[in-house]
TORKOL-4160 file (C-alpha; in steps of 0.2 Angstrom, whole numbers, padded with zeros to 4 digits, m for minus):
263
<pt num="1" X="m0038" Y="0810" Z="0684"/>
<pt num="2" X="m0046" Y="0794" Z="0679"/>
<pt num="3" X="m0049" Y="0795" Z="0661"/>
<pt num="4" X="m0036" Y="0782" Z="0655"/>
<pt num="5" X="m0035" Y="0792" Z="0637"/>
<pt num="6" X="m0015" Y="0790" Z="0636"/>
<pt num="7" X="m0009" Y="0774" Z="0639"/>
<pt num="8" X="0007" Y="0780" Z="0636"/>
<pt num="9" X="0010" Y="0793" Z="0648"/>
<pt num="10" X="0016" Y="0811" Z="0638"/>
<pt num="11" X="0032" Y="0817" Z="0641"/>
<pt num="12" X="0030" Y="0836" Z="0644"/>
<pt num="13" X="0042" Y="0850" Z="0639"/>
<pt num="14" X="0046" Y="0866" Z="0643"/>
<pt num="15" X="0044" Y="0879" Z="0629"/>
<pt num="16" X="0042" Y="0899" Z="0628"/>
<pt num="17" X="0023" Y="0895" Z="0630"/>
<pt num="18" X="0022" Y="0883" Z="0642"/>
<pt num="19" X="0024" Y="0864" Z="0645"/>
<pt num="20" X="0017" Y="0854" Z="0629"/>
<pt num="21" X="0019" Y="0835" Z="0625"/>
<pt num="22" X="0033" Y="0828" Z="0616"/>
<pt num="23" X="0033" Y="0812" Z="0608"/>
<pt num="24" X="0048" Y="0816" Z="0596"/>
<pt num="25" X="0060" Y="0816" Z="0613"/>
<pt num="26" X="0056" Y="0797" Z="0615"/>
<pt num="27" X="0064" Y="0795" Z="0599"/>
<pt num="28" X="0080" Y="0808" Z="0603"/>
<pt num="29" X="0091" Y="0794" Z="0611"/>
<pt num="30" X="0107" Y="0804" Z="0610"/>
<pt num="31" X="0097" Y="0818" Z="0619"/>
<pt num="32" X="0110" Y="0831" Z="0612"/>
<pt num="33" X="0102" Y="0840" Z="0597"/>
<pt num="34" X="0081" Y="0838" Z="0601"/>
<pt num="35" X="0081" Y="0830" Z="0582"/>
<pt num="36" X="0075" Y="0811" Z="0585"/>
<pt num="37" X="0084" Y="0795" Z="0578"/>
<pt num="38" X="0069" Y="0787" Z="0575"/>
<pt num="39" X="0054" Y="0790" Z="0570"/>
<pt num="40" X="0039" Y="0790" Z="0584"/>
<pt num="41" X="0019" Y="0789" Z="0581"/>
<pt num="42" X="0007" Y="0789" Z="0593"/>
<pt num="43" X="m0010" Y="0780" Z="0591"/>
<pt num="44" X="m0022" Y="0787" Z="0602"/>
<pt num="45" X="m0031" Y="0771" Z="0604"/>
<pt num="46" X="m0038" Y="0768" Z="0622"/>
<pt num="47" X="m0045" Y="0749" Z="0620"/>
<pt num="48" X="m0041" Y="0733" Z="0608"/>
<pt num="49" X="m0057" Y="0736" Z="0598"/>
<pt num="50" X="m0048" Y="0754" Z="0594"/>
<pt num="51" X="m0033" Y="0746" Z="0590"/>
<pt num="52" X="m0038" Y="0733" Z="0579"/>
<pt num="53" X="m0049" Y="0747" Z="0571"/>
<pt num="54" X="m0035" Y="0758" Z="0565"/>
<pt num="55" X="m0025" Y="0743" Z="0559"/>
<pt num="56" X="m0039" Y="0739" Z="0549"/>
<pt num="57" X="m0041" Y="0757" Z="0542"/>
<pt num="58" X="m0021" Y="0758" Z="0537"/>
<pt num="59" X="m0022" Y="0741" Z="0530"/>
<pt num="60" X="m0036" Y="0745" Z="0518"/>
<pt num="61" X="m0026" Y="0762" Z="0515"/>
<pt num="62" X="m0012" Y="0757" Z="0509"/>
<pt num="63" X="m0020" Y="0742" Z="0498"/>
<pt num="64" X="m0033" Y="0757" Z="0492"/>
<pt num="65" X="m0027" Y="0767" Z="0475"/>
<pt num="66" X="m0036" Y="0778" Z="0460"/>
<pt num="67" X="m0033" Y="0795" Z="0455"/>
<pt num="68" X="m0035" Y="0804" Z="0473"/>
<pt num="69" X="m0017" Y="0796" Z="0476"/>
<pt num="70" X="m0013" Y="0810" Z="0464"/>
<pt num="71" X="m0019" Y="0823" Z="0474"/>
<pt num="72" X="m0015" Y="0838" Z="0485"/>
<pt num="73" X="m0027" Y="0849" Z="0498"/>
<pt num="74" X="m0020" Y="0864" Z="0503"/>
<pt num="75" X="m0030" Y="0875" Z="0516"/>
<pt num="76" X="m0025" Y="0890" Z="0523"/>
<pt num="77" X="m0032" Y="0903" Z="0535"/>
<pt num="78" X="m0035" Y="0921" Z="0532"/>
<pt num="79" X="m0018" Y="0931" Z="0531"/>
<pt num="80" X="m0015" Y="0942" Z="0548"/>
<pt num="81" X="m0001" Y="0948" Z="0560"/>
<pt num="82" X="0003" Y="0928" Z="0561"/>
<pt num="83" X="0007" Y="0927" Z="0544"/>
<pt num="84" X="0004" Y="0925" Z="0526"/>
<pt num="85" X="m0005" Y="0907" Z="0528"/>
<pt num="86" X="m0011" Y="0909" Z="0509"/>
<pt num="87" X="0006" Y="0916" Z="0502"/>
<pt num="88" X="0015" Y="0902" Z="0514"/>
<pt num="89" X="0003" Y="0888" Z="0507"/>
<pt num="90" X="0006" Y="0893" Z="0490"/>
<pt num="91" X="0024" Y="0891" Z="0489"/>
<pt num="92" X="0022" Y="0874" Z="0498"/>
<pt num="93" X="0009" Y="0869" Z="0484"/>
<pt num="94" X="0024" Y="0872" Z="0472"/>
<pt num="95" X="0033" Y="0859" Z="0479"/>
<pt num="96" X="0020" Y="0844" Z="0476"/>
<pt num="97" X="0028" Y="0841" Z="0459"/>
<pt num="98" X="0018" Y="0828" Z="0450"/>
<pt num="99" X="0003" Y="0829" Z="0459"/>
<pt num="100" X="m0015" Y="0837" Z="0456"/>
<pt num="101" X="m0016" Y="0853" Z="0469"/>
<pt num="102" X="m0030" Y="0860" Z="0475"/>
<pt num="103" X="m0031" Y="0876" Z="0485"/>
<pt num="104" X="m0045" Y="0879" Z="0496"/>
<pt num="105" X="m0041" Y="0896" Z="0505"/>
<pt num="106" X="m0053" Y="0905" Z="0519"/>
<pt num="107" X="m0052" Y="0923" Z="0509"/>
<pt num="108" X="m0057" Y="0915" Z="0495"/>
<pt num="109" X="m0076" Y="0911" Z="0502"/>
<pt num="110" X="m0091" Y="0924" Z="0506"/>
<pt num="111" X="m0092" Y="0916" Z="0522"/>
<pt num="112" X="m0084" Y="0902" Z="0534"/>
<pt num="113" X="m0098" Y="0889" Z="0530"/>
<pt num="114" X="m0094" Y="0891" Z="0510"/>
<pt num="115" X="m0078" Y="0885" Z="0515"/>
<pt num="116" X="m0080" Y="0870" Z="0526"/>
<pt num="117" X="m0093" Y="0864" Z="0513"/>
<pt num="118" X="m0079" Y="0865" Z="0502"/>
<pt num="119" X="m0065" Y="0856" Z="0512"/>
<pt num="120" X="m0079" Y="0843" Z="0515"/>
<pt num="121" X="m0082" Y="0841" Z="0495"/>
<pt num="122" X="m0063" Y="0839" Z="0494"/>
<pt num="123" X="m0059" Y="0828" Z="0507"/>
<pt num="124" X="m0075" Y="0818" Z="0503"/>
<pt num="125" X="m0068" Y="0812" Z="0486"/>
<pt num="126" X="m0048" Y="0806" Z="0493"/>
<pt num="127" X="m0031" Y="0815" Z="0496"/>
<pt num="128" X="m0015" Y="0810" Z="0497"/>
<pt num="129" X="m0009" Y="0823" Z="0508"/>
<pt num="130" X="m0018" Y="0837" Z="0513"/>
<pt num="131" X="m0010" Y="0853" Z="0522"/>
<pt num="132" X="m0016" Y="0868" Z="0533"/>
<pt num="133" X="m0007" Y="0883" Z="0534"/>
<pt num="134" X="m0014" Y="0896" Z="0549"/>
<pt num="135" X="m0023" Y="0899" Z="0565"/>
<pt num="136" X="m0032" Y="0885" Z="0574"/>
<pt num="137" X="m0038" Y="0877" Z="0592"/>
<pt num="138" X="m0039" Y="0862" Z="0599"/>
<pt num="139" X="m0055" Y="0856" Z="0591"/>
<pt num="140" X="m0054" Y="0864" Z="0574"/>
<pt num="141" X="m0045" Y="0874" Z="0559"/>
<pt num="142" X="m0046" Y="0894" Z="0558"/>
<pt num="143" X="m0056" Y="0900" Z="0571"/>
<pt num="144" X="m0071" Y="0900" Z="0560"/>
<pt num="145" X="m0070" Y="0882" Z="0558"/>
<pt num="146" X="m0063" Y="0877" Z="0542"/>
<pt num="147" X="m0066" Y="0859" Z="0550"/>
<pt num="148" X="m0071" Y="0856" Z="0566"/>
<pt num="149" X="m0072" Y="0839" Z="0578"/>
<pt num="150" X="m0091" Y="0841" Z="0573"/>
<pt num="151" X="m0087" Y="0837" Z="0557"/>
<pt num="152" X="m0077" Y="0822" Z="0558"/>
<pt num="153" X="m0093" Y="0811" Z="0562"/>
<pt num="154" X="m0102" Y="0815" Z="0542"/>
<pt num="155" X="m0084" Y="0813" Z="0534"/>
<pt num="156" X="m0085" Y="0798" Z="0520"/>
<pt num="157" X="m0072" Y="0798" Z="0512"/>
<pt num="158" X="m0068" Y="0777" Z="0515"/>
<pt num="159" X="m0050" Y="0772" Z="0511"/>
<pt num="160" X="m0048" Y="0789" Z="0502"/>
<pt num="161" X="m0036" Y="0792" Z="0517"/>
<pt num="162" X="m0024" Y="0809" Z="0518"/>
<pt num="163" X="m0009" Y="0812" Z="0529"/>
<pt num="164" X="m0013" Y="0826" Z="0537"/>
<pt num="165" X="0000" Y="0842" Z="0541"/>
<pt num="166" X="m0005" Y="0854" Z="0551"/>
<pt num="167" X="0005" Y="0870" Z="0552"/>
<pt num="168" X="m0004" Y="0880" Z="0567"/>
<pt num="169" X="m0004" Y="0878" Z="0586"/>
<pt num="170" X="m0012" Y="0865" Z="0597"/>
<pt num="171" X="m0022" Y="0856" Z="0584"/>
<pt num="172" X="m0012" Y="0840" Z="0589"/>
<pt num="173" X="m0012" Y="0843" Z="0610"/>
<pt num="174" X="m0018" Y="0823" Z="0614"/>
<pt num="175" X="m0011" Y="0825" Z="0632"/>
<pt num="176" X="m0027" Y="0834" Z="0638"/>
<pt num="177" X="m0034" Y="0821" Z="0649"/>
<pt num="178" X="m0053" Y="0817" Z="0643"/>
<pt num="179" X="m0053" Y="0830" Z="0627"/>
<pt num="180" X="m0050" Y="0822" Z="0609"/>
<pt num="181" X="m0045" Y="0834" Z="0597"/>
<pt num="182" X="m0049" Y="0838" Z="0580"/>
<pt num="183" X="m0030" Y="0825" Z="0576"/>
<pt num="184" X="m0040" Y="0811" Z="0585"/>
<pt num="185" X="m0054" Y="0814" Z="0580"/>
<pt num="186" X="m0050" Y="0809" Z="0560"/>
<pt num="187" X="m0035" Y="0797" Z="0565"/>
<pt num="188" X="m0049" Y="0788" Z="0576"/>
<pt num="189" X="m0064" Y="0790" Z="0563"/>
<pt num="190" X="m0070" Y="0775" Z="0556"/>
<pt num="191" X="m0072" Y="0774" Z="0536"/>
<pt num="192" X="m0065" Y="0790" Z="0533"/>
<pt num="193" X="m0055" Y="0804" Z="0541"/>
<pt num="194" X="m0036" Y="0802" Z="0539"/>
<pt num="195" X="m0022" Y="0788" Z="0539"/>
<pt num="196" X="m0008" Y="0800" Z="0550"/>
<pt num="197" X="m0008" Y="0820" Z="0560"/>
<pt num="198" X="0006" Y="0826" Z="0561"/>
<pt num="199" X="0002" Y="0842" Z="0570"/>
<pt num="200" X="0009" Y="0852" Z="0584"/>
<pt num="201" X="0005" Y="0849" Z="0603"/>
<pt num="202" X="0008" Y="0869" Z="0608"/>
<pt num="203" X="0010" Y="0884" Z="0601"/>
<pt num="204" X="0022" Y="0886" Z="0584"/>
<pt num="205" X="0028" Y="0902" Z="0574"/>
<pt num="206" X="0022" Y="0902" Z="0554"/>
<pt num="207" X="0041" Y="0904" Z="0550"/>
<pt num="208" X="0048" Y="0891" Z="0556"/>
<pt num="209" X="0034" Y="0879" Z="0553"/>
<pt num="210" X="0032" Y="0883" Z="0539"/>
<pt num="211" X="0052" Y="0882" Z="0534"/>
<pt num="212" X="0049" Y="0863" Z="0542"/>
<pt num="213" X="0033" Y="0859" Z="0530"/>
<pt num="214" X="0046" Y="0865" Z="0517"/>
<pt num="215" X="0061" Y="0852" Z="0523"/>
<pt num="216" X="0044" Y="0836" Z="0524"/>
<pt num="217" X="0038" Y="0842" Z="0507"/>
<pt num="218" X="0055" Y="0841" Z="0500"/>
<pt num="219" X="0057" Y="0824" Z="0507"/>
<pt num="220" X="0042" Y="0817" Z="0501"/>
<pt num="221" X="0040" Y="0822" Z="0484"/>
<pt num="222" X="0056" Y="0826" Z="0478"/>
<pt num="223" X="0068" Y="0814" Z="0487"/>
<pt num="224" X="0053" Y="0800" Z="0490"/>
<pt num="225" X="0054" Y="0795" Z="0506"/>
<pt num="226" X="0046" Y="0778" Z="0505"/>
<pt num="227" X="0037" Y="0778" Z="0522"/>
<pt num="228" X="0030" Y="0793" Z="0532"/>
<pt num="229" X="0044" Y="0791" Z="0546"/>
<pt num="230" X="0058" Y="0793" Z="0535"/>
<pt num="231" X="0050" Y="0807" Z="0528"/>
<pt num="232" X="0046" Y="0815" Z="0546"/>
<pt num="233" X="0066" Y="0812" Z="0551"/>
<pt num="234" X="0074" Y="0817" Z="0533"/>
<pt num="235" X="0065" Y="0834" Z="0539"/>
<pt num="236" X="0068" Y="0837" Z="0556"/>
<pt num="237" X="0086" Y="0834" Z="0552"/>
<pt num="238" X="0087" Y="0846" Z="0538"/>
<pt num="239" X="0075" Y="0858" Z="0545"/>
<pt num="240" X="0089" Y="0858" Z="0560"/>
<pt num="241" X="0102" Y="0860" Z="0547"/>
<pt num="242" X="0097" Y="0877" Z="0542"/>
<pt num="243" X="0094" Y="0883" Z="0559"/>
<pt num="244" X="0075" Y="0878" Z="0564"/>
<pt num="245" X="0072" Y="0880" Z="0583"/>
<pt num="246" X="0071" Y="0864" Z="0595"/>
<pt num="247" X="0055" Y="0872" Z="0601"/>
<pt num="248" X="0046" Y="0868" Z="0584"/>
<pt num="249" X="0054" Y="0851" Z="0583"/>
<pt num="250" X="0049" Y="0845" Z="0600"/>
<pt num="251" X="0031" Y="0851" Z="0598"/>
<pt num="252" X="0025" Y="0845" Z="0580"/>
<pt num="253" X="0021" Y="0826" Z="0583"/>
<pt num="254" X="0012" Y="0811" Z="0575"/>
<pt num="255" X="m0003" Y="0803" Z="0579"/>
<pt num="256" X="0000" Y="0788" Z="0566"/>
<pt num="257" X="0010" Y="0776" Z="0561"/>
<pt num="258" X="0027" Y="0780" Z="0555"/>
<pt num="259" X="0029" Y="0765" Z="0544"/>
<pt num="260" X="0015" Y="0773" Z="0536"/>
<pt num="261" X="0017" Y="0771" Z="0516"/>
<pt num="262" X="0017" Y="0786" Z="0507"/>
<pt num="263" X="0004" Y="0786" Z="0492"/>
């Protein structure tokens, strides 16, 4: 179509849904089980300048330290037929042993705007990790807009750089040709937004992503993985383990790179 926005042509799968980008099945070389033996990220960079960009931004990341190392964001949607996203993100807060936690939930706000201001303050001042639990679309979090592509530009928090999990639908969809998402948007953004997305390229069920938030929280703060690709692969193997669906692995993806330290 002539927008040259993946250089690295997506590898589309089927699911109950429809057809979504894998990036995981690159990284499945004995193609039996759908869990990848190594870790894949994507870096949705489209020229050198982009490149050298991000390389820049990851290098000052992980040479960057003070007390937001120590910290936690949790987000989470209102609860509805989809699931409990605040009772969900709750019990995943419980497993950041050793860290600060904040909780910033959508019911907890007069109004949607409340909220993003909130999540701006927070993200503003440095995370290590910051999670979302609920509904979202391709260009933001919570259908009111917990955070949006719009917001992205006035985000400052410098070298303060989260890894981003989102546990939602589509958020993460980089195959669109000549759309960025709300993913690329903060893994592109210069002197701020985030180090890594790990986020789903189609449509996932709470249950099950939340059970494989559960296996990458286990695997970062209580077995401590040292980079975000172990991490990623210690999960997806264990969330497998107890049953998690090929769907759910096949569709949650990193844009990032896996070599990524962990703060």
């Amino acid at each position: 179509m002539g927008y040259d926005d993946n250089l690295v042509p997506p590898l589309l799968v089927s699911t109950p849904e429809g057809l979504f980008a894998s990036d995981n099945r690159f990284g499945d070389v004995k193609g039996k089980d759908g869990v990848p033996e190594i870790a894949v990220g994507r870096l949705p960079v489209v020229t050198a300048q982009e490149l050298r960009a991000y390389i820049d931004k990851i290098s000052a990341y992980e040479a960057a330290g003070g007390e937001w190392t120590g910290r936690v964001i949790m987000l989470a949607d209102n609860p509805d037929n989809g699931g409990n996203f605040p009772g969900d993100s709750s019990y995943l807060a419980t497993l950041a042993q050793g860290y600060s936690v904040g909780e910033i939930y959508l019911a907890d706000f007069p109004t949607a705007d409340d909220a993003r201001q909130r999540v701006l303050e927070e993200f503003n001042r440095g995370a290590a990790l910051v999670n979302y639990t609920g509904h979202a679309g391709l260009d933001r979090l919570a259908a009111e807009g917990m955070l949006m592509t719009g917001d992205v530009s006035s985000l400052q928090n410098g070298d303060r750089l989260p890894v981003i999990t989102a546990l939602t639908c589509v958020v993460g969809r980089f195959a669109i040709p000549g759309f960025q998402t709300l993913s690329e948007s903060l893994v592109l953004k210069g002197n701020g937004g985030a180090a890594a997305v790990w986020a789903p390229t189609g449509a996932s069920y709470n249950n099950m992503s939340t059970l494989l938030a559960e296996k990458f929280f286990k695997a970062v703060f209580k077995t401590r993985a040292k980079n975000l690709g172990d991490a990623l692969l210690n999960a997806m193997k264990d969330f497998a383990t107890v049953g998690g669906d090929t769907v759910t692995l096949n569709m949650y993806n990193l844009l990032g790179d896996p070599a990524l330290e962990i703060k």
